[in-house]
C-alpha positions, 0 to 999 in steps of 0.5 A: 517534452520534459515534465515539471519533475524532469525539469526539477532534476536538471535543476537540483541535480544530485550535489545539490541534494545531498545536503538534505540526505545527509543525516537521513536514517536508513530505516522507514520514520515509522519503524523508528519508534521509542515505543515499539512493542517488544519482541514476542517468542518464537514457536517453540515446539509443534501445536494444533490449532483451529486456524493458523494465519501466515503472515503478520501484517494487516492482512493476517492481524485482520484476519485473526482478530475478525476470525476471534470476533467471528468465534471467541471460542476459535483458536486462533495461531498467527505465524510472522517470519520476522516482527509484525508490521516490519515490511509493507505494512510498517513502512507504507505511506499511511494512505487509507483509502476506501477504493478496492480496485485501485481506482474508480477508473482501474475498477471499470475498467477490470469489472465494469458490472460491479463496480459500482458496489465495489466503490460502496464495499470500499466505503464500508469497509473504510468506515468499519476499519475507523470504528475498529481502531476507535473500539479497540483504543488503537493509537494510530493517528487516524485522521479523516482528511479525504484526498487531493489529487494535483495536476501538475501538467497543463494537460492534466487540468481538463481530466480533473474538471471532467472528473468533478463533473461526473461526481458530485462527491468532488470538488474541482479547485483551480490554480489559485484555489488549489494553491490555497490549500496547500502552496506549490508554484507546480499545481495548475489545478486539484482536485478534493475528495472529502471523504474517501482517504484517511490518513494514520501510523501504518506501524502503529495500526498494525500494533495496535491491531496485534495488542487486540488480537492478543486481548482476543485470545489469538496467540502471536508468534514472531520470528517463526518463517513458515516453510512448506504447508502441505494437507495431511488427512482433514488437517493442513500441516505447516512446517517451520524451524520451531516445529509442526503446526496442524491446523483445520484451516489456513490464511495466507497474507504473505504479501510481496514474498513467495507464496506457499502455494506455488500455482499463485506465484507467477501471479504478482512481481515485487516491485520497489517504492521509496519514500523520505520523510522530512525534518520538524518543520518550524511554525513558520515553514508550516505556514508558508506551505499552507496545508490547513486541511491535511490532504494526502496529496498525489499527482496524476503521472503514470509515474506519480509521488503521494505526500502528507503531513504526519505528526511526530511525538513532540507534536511538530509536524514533517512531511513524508514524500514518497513514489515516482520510481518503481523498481523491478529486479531481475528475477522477482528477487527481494533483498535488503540491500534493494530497501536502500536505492540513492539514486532514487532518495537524490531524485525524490529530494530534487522533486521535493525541493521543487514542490516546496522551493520555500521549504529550501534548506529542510532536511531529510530524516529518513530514507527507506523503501521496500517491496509492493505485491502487485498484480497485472489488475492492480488490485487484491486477488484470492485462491482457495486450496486443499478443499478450501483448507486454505485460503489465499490473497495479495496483489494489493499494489500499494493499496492494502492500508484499507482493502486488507481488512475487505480481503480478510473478510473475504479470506474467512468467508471462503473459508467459513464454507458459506456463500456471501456477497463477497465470495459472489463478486468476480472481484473475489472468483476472477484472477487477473492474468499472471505476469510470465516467467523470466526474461519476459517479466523483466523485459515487459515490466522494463518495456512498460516503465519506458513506455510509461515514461514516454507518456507522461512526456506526450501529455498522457497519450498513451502509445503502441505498447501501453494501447496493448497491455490496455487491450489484454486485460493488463493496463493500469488507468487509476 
């Protein structure tokens, strides 16, 4: 049985799109900003430091600018390849969200004893992240404005009303009140979270985050690729093309990208998201899509979009409509040329044009992807290295605006050497399974998106090979 969105692609086929594609630029929105910072030097020569951070995204500006908040005196060496913030943490959706596991359900599922506490970490730490970015002045456009989750299925109408009856925290919306909220002839039903989603520039945040660390003392350097890191005595040694970095301690916030500790890699697949965002829209087109709240929005297919308003500097307001598709390449390989995908930007806009029929005629301005870390659990993992020199995380899968700033916390943790709450969690000692080498990754992750397909077409019942994943530990349920 064909979904609303199959419906929509028959419907809006590709000549019927490329209007609104036209003019796009092939760049993510955020990125393309008048008042992006400018570049800072490469290293230029061989230094020792106290901690040296790999990785310039919010992984690795969390935890350099906690590690000064920490230790003032601590000095401090964040090495990016390229810009801060130019890949996942620049492109992203802005969704920050307060889950650690991906889920309620996702997080029950993997570590059923705890949690519970993981969902209340999760909330204080979204928390701590707010009164950050309100500390340090970090314009970024950080608006609480909790989450709706749409049903766009008839199927999908009881999974909500069941989920608002076990949380009080929750409000259930039927058709017509849903449609209050925000106008769509595909939602049956919705369902509000008030409380645990905010929305912000996640290319904004992450400069902002790297003016803090540098008013910290915390010495950034971009377009300096870290080659190789091997332990040299009591000290680990980084290699990259501007020269040696010694250091007693490393954080590694690599991302989707390889990782310099080679036991971790077959532990995530980079897999591909798109997103577009809207022209302005008009007073009037504002008014006939609703949206007084400014809800991130979601679906609840296994292959689901996420959309939300957003504001730009003459102060109109676009809309950015992103996911549906994920895309794996042979290989675990990652190349620019993947950033760009039309076949994906032609079907996005068909869903759109769908969602909003009234918006008819809205161009695109911006058509852009890039690569998620994910992982078989679907949430951050953690490694220690060399004595626990070093330590390591990722596989946020598209998680990582909010859960990053916990796992820095966890990263100095581990390497502080000392005992926490947070490096007792089976979160923080427990791995998910790796994915296996190549073919099998390709065929499994191409087997697992039919699948997935497939049953979203079957009114959500998951079969054989789903039913599987789910049994080794594998499955996804967010």
């Amino acid at each position: 049985m064909p979904t609303v969105y199959d419906l929509a692609e028959r419907r809006h086929p590709p000549h019927r799109v490329a209007d609104a594609l036209a003019g796009a630029a092939a760049l993510p929105y955020w990125l393309d900003d008048p008042d992006r910072p400018a570049e800072l030097p490469a290293l230029q020569a061989g230094t020792d430091t106290d901690l040296a951070v790999v990785g310039g995204g919010y992984t690795g500006l969390w935890t350099a600018l906690m590690a000064k908040e920490r230790d003032p005196g601590r000095r401090v060496l964040l090495l990016e390849g390229r810009r801060i913030g130019w890949a996942a943490s620049g492109r992203n959706g802005g969704f920050c969200e307060a889950s650690l596991t991906h889920g309620k359900a996702n997080g029950e599922k993997h570590l059923p004893g705890e949690a519970r506490r993981l969902e209340q970490l999760g909330r204080e730490n979204l928390h701590e992240l707010a009164e950050t970015v309100k500390r340090y002045g970090i314009d970024c456009g950080f608006e609480w404005t909790g989450s709706l989750s749409v049903a766009t299925e008839a199927h999908q109408v009881a999974e909500l009303a069941e989920e608002a009856a076990d949380d009080p925290g929750l409000v259930f919306l039927d058709g017509e009140a849903v449609r209050k909220e925000v106008d769509s002839p595909l939602y049956l039903a919705g369902l509000w979270d008030r409380e645990s989603t905010a929305l912000l520039n996640p290319a904004r945040l992450a400069w902002g985050l790297a003016r803090a660390c540098r008013e910290a003392g915390v010495v950034i350097c971009e377009n300096t690729p870290v080659r190789a890191l091997h332990p040299d005595g009591n000290r680990i040694r980084l290699t990259t093309d501007g020269g040696t970095v010694t250091a007693r301690h490393a954080a590694l916030g690599t991302n989707a990208f390889p990782s310099l500790l080679r036991r971790t890699r077959l532990h995530t697949v980079p897999v591909y998201d798109y997103a577009l965002m809207t022209e302005p829209l008009s007073d009037g087109q504002l008014a006939a899509v609703g949206w007084h709240n400014r809800q991130g929005l979601s679906d609840l297919n296994n292959r689901f979009h996420y959309y939300r308003l957003t504001t730009d500097a003459s102060g109109r307001p676009r809309i950015l409509f992103g996911g549906y598709d994920a895309v794996y390449h042979y290989g675990r390989t990652l190349r620019p040329e993947y950033d760009q995908r039309r076949e994906t930007f032609d079907r996005l806009a068909a869903h759109f044009r769908a969602t909003f029929p009234q918006l008819d005629g809205l161009a695109f301005s911006h058509a852009w992807g890039g690569a998620v870390d994910t992982c078989s659990r679907f949430f951050p993992f953690f490694e220690t290295a060399h004595q626990s020199a070093v330590a390591y995380t990722a596989g946020f899968t598209g998680l990582g605006v909010g859960a990053t700033r916990f796992a820095a916390n966890v990263l100095l943790d581990l390497l502080s050497g000392t005992e926490t709450e947070r490096t007792r969690l089976d979160m923080v000692r427990k791995k998910p399974l790796p994915f296996p080498p190549e073919p099998a990754a390709w065929l499994g992750i191409k087997a697992t998106t039919a699948a997935m397909v497939r049953a979203d077409r079957r009114q959500g019942r998951r079969g054989p090979w789903l039913k599987a994943l789910d049994y080794a530990g594998m499955g996804f349920d967010s």
